[in-house]
Each structure stands twice: as C-alpha cells, then as structure tokens.
C-alpha positions as CSV (number, residue, x, y, z in Angstrom):
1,X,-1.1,33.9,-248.7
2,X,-3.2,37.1,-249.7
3,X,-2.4,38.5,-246.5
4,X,1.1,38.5,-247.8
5,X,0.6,41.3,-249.5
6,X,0.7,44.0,-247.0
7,X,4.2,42.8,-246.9
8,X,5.3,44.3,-250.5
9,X,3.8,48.1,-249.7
10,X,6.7,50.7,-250.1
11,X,6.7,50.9,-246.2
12,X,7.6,47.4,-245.4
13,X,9.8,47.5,-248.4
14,X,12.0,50.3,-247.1
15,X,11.8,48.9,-243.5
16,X,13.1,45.7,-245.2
17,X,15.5,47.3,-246.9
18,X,17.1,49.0,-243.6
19,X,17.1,45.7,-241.6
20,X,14.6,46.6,-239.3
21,X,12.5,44.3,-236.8
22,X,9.3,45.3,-237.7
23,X,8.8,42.5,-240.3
24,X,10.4,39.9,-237.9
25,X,7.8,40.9,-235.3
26,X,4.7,41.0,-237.5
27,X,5.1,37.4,-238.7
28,X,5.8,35.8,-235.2
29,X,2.8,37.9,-234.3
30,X,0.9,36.3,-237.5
31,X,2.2,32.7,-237.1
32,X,1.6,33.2,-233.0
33,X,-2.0,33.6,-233.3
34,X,-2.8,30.9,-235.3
35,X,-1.2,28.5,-233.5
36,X,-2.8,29.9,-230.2
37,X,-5.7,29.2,-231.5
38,X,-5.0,25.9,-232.9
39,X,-6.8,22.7,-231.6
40,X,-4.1,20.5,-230.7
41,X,-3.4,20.3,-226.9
42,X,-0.3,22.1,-227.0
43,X,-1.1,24.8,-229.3
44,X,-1.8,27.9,-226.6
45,X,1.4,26.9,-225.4
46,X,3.5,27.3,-228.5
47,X,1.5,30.3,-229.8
48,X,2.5,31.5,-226.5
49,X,5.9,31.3,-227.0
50,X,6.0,32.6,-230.6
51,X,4.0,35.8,-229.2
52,X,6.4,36.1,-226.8
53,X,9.3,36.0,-229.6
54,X,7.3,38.6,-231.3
55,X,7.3,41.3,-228.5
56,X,10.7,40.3,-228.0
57,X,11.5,41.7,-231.2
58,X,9.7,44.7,-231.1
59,X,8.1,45.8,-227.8
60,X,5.3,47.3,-229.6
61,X,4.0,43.9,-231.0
62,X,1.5,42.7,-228.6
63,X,-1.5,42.7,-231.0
64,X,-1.3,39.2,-231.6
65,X,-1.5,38.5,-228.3
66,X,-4.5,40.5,-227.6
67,X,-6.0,39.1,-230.3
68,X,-5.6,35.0,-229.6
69,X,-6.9,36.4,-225.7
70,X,-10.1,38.0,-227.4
71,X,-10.5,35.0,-229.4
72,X,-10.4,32.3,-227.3
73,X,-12.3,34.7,-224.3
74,X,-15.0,34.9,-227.3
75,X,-15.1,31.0,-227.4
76,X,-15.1,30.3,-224.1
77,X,-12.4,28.5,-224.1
78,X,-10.7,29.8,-220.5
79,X,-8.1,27.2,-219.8
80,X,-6.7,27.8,-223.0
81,X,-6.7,31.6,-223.0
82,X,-5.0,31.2,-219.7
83,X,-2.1,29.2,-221.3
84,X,-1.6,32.0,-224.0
85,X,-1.4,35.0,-221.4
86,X,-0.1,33.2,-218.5
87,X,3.0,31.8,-221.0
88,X,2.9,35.1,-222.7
89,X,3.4,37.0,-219.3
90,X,5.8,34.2,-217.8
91,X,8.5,33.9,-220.8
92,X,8.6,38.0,-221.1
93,X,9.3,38.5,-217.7
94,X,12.0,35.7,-217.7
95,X,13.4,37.1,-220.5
96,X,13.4,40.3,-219.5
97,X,14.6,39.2,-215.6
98,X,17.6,37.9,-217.6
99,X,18.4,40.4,-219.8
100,X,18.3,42.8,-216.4
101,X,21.2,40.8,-214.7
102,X,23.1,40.3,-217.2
103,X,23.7,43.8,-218.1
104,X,23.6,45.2,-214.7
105,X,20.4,47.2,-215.1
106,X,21.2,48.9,-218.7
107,X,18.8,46.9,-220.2
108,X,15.5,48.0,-218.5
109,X,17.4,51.9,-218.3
110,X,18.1,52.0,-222.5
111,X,14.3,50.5,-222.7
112,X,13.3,53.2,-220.7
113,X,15.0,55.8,-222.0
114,X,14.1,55.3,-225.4
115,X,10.2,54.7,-224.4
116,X,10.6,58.6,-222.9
117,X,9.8,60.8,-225.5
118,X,6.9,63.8,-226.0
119,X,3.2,62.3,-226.6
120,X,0.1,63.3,-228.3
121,X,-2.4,63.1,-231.1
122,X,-0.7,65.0,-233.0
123,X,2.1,62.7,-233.6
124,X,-0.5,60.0,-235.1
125,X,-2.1,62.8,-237.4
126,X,1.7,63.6,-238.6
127,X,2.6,60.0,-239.3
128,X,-0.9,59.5,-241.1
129,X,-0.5,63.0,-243.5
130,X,3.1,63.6,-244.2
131,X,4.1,63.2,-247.7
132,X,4.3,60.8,-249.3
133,X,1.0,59.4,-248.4
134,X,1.8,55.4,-249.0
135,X,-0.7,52.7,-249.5
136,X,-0.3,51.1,-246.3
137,X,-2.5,54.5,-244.8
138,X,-5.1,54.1,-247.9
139,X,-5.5,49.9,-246.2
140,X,-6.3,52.1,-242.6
141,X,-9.5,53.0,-244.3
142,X,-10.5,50.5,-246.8
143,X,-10.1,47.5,-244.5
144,X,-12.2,48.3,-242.0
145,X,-15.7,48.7,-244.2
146,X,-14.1,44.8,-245.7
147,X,-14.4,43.3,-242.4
148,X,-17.3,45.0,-241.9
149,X,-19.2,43.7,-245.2
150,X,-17.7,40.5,-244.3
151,X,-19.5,40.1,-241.0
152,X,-23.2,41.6,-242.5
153,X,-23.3,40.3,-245.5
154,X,-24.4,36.7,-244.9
155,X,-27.3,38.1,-243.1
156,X,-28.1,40.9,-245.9
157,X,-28.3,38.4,-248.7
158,X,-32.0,37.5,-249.9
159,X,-32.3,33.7,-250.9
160,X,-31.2,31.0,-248.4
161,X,-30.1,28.3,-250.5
162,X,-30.2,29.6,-254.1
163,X,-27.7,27.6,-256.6
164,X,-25.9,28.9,-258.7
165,X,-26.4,29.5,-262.6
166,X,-25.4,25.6,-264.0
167,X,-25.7,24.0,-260.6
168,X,-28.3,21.8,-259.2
169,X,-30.4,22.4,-256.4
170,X,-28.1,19.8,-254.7
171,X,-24.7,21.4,-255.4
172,X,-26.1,25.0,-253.6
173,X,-24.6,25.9,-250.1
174,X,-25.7,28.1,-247.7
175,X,-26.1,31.2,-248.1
176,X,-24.5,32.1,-244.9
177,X,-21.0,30.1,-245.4
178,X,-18.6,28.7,-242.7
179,X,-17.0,32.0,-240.9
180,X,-13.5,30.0,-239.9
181,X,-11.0,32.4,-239.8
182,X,-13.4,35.6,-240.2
183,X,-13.9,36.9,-237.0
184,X,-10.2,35.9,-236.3
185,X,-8.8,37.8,-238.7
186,X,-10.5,40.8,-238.3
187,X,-9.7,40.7,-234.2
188,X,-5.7,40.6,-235.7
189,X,-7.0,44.0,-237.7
190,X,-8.9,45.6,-235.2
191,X,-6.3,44.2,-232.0
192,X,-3.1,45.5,-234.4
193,X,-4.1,48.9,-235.5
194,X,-5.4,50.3,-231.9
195,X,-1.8,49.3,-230.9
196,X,-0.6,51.0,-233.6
197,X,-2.1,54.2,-233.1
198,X,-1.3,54.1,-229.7
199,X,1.8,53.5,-229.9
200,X,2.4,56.5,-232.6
201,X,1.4,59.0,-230.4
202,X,5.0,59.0,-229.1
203,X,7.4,61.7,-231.0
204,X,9.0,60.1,-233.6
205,X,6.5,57.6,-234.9
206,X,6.8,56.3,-238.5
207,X,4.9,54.7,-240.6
208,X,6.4,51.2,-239.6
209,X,4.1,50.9,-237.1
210,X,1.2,49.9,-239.6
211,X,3.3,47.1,-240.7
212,X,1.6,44.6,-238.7
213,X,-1.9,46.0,-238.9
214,X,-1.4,45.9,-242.8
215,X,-0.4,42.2,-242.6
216,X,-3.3,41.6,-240.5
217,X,-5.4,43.8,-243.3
218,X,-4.5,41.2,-245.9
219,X,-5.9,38.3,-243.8
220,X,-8.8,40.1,-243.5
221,X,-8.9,40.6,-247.3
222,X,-8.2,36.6,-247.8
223,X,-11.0,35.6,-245.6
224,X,-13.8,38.2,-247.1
225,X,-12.9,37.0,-250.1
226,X,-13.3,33.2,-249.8
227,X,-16.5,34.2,-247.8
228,X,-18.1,36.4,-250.6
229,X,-17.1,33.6,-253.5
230,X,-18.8,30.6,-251.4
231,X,-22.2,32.6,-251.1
232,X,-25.1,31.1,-253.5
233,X,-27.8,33.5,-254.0
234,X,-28.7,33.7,-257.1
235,X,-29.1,37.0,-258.0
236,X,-25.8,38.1,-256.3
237,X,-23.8,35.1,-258.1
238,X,-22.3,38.2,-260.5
239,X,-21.7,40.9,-258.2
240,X,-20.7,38.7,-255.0
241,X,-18.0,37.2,-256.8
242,X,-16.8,40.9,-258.9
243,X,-16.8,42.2,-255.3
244,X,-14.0,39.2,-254.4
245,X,-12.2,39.9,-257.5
246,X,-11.9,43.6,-256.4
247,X,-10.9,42.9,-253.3
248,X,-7.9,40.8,-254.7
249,X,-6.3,43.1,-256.5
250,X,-7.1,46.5,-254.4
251,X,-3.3,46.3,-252.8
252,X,-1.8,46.7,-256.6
253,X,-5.1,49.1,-257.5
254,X,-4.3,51.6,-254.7
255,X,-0.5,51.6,-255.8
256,X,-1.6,53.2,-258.8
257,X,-2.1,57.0,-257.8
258,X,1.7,56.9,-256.8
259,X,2.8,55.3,-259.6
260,X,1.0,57.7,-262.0
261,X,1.6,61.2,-259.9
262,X,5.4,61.0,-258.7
263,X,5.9,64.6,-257.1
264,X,8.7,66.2,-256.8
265,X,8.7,66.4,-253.3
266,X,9.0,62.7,-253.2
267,X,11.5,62.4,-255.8
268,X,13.3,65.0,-253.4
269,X,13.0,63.0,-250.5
270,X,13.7,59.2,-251.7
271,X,17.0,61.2,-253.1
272,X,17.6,62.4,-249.0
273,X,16.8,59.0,-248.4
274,X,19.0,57.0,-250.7
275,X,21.7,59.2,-252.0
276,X,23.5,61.2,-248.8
277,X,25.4,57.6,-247.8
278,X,27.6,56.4,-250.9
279,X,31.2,55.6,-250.9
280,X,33.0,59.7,-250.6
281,X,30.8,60.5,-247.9
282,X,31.5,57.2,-246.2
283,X,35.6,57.8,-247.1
284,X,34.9,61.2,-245.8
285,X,33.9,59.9,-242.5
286,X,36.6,57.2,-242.1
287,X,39.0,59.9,-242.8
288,X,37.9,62.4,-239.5
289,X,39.9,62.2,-236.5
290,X,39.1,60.4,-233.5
291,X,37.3,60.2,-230.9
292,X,34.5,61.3,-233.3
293,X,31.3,62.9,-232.1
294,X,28.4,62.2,-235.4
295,X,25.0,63.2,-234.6
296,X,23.9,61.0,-237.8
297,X,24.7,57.5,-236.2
298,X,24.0,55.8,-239.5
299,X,26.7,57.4,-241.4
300,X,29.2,56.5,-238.8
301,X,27.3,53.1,-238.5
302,X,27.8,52.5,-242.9
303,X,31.5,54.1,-242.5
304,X,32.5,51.5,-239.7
305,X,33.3,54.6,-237.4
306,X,33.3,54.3,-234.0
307,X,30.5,56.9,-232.4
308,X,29.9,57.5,-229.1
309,X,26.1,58.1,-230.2
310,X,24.3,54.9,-231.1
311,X,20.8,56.1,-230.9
312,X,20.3,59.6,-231.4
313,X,16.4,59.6,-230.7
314,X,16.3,57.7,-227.1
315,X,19.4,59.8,-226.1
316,X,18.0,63.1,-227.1
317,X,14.6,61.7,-225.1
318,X,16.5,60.8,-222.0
319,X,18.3,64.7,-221.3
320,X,14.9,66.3,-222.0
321,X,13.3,64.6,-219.5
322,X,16.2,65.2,-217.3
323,X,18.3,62.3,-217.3
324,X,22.1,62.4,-217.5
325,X,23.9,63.6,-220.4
326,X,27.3,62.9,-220.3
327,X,28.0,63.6,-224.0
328,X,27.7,67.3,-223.7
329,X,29.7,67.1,-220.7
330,X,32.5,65.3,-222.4
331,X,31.6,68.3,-225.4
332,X,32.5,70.6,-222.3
333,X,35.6,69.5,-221.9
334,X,37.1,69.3,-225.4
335,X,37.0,65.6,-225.7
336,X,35.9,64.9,-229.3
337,X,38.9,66.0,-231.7
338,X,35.9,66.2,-234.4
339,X,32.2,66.8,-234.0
340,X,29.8,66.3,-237.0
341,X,25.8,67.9,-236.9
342,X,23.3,67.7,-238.9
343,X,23.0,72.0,-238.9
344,X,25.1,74.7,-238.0
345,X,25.6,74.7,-234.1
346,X,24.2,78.4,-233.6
347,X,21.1,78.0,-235.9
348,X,17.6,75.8,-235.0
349,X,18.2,71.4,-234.5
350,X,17.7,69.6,-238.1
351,X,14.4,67.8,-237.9
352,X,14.7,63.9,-237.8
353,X,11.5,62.9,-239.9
354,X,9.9,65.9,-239.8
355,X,9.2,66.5,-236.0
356,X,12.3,65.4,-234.0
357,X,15.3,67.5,-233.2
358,X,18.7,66.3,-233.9
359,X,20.6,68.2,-231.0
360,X,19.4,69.5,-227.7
361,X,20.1,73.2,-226.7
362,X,23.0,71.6,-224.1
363,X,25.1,70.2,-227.0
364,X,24.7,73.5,-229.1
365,X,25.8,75.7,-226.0
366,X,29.0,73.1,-225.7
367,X,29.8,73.2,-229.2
368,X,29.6,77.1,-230.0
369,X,31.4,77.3,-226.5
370,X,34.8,74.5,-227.3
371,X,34.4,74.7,-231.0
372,X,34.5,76.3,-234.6
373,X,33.5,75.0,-237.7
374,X,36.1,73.5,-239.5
375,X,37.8,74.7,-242.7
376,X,36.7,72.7,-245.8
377,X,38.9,70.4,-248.1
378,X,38.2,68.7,-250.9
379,X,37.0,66.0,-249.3
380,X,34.3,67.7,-247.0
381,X,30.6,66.5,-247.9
382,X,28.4,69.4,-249.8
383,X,26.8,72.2,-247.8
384,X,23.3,71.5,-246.1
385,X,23.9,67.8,-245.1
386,X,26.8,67.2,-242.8
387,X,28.7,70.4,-240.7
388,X,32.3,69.5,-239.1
389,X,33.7,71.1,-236.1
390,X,37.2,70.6,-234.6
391,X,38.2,72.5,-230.9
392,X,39.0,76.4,-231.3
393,X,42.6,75.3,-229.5
C-alpha cells in the first residue's frame, strides 16, 4: 500500500488526468512481478502474461519483466525464469504478429515511426531540470540511499538479539529480520529507473517516464520500513524506528518546497496547461472550414474536429528521418481550406515541451508558398497561441 504513493505525485496526477497509459502499465508491471514470483505452480505463467499486458500498454514498460528474470535468476530458480521470459517473449510476439496482419503492416510502420526521433543525454538532463522540478525527480535521489540502508543495515547494527525496552529476552527478534520482499523491491527500483533513463534519451521525453520507477520507489520505501521497525537492538530501538517514521511520510514532506514556493513561472505554465482548451476556443475550432489542417491535435481532438494530424511528434520524427510526408504535399497543392500552427509560418517552429518543434521546414515552405494568414473575427483565439491560414486564391 505505501508504494501507492508514487501514484498521487503531481506527475502521475496530470498523466491521470489526460488519460494516459502510463498508470495502466505501471500497475500491470507492479501486479506482474509479484505474481511471477509467486510460489504457486502457475504463477510465472500468469505474471507472464500480466507483463506482457503491461508492455502492451506502453512499450516502454519492460522493467517488471527484467526485474521477475533477475529475481528468479538470483534464486536459482531456472525453469521458472524460463516461463516468465519465454511467455513474456511468446504472447508479445503473438500479439504483435496479430496486430501486423490485421492492419496490413501500419502497425509495426506507426510503432516505428514514432520510436524515430533525435537521441542523447541531453534529453534525460532536460527532462530531469526543466521547471517545475516535481517530487517524483526528488524520489530519483532519495530512494536509492533507502534501499541502500535497507540492505546494510542489518549487518551494521551492534547487538544480535537485544529486546526491546519492556520486552523480555524471549519476545526479542533478530537483529537481522526476514528480507521477503527487500531485495525484490529494490530490483523493481533499480530494473524501472535504468529503463527510464534510457528510454528518455529520445527527444521528447517527459517526466511520465518516472511513473513506474516512482511506484517501484514506494515499494522500496514499504519494505525498508517494515525492515527498520522489526530490528531489536537496543540502543537503536529510538532512532531505528524515527528513521521508519521518516521514511513514511517523506512523499508528503518533499511536496512541501512546491507547496510553499509557487513561482511564477509555474503558475504561467499550469495556466498554458489548463486554460488554452475551454469552450470558445473549442467553438472556434468547430466553426473552421474543412478539410482542416491543426498542428495542435488535442484541440481538434477536445473540439471533435476531424484532423488529418493525429500525432504531431511521431509524424514530425518520421519526415526528418526521411520518410514520406504526404501532408505537406497535400499543403502543396491547396488541399486544406484552413490550416491552424502553433507560430507564424515564416518565423522559428513553436517548441512542444520545451525541445520539440511543432512544424518541419517542408510544411512552412508549403504554407508561406499556398497560403496567407487569415483576417481575424471575433471569434479568432488571442494572439500567441493559435495562427489561422486559408489559401491566397
């Protein structure tokens, strides 16, 4: 249940909020990992499967399964790591064999095209700093030293089988508790946030990708707490179980700096976030004439609009890399009766989240070639956010 908590951080909230996978995904992962490593006889089977859900919602979600395989590899337990990959691997592929022929191919090309995108460190470092630093980065470094502590400090602790103040000799444990669920949980942690960082070295990277690691952060957090409280020394009866207690309430303690020093700059950009998409600028939309070209797919998505453009990121990924780009072409032509950017079409590409551009130079050249920007009504949304352009003819 504590590891619950990396599920209320503002990151999951807002990913919640915009009914995206990632919280699907880390679950299965979550619930997937403990039943691979279940004892039952047909528990690496159906953690299998529930893996395999979870990278089915999100592709990126595969450190549950590397975790369970570490596990059980760490156990010795072959036959039943071999049942967790070899079902992992085996429901995937006939997933994904499926998916292939029954869309002729699109499948594997949109999976490909939105995988294509610019790569580098630089990316993680971006997704780590930008404003407004959440909690879920703060967990990145405080988690880490927890399941740290949590594996040392049963050897550190002076006193083998001290009891407790009131207890009898009788009633003491061991100094060095039971570890169930320790090492497991901190293989979720470690497996979940390499994946994570790797992953967000591709352009465009947000901080959904520490969703799962955070959820694995609280399990961590559960477990090094259960395993400080049950320790027995005697001289560490006060601190051992202060140190639990902190460790309990650190999720709510490092939400305090943001709840005490709201910037501007956030207020700014939760307004970006939340305001732009109310009822006139969705009226606006509904109201442009069709076929309509919007470069912000989720106003045209909110308005009901149909858009050519359903994902503007993998699109924009595909033509820079070289792939077809038959949206400009249609641009070319004079197709779209309406066109609406997100800047003006002879000035630098609006930045999606900071490093992404919303056009490509093909699109601009098309536009400032077949079209002007159109004259404003009463209507038209405020300057700065949305630009309309109908054909010069």
């Amino acid at each position: 249940g504590i590891g619950c908590t990396g599920l209320f951080t503002p990151t999951a909230l807002r990913f919640i909020a915009s009914a995206r996978p990632d919280m699907m995904a880390a679950a299965l992962s979550l619930i997937g990992l403990t039943a691979a490593l279940g004892r039952r006889r047909f528990s690496p089977l159906v953690g299998a499967c529930l893996l395999s859900m979870a990278w089915l919602t999100k592709v990126t979600a595969v450190g549950g399964v590397l975790a369970a395989v570490t596990c059980l590899a760490w156990r010795r337990e072959w036959r039943r790591m071999a049942w967790v990959a070899g079902g992992f691997v085996a429901v995937n592929a006939g997933v994904v064999a499926a998916l292939w022929v029954a869309t002729d191919g699109w499948f594997l090309k949109h999976l490909t095209a939105a995988s294509d995108a610019p790569a580098g460190v630089r990316y993680v470092w971006f997704m780590l700093t930008h404003r407004p630093v959440e909690v879920q980065v703060r967990y990145l470094f405080v988690f880490p030293a927890l399941a740290l502590l949590t594996l040392l400090l049963p050897r550190l602790m002076p006193g083998a089988r001290a009891p407790a103040p009131g207890r009898s000799a009788s009633d003491a444990r061991p100094a060095r508790p039971a570890t169930a669920g320790v090492r497991e949980a901190a293989m979720f942690f470690g497996c979940s946030l390499l994946v994570a960082l790797a992953t967000a070295c591709r352009q465009g990277s947000d901080r959904n990708y520490l969703i799962e690691p955070t959820l694995a952060a609280g399990a961590v957090m559960g477990t090094w707490a259960a395993h400080v409280a049950g320790l027995r020394d005697r001289r560490a009866w006060l601190w051992t179980r202060a140190a639990a207690t902190l460790a309990l309430i650190s999720p709510m303690l490092m939400m305090l700096p943001d709840r005490f020093a709201e910037s501007s700059e956030r207020r700014r950009q939760e307004a970006d976030l939340l305001s732009p998409y109310q009822e006139p600028a969705l009226a606006w939309a509904r109201s442009l004439p069709r076929p309509l070209l919007c470069l912000d797919s989720w106003l045209t998505y909110r308005a009901g609009v149909p858009n050519d453009l359903n994902d503007p990121i993998a699109y924009r990924s595909m033509v820079i890399a070289g792939g077809p780009d038959p949206i400009a072409a249609r641009v070319r032509k004079g197709y779209y009766r309406c066109i609406v950017t997100l800047n003006r079409a002879d000035e630098p590409g609006y930045s999606l989240y900071g490093d992404i551009a919303s056009d490509w130079p093909a699109l601009r050249e098309a536009v400032l070639a077949r079209y002007r920007p159109a004259e404003r009504s009463v209507s038209s949304p405020p300057d700065g956010r949305w630009y309309e352009y109908v054909p010069v003819e």
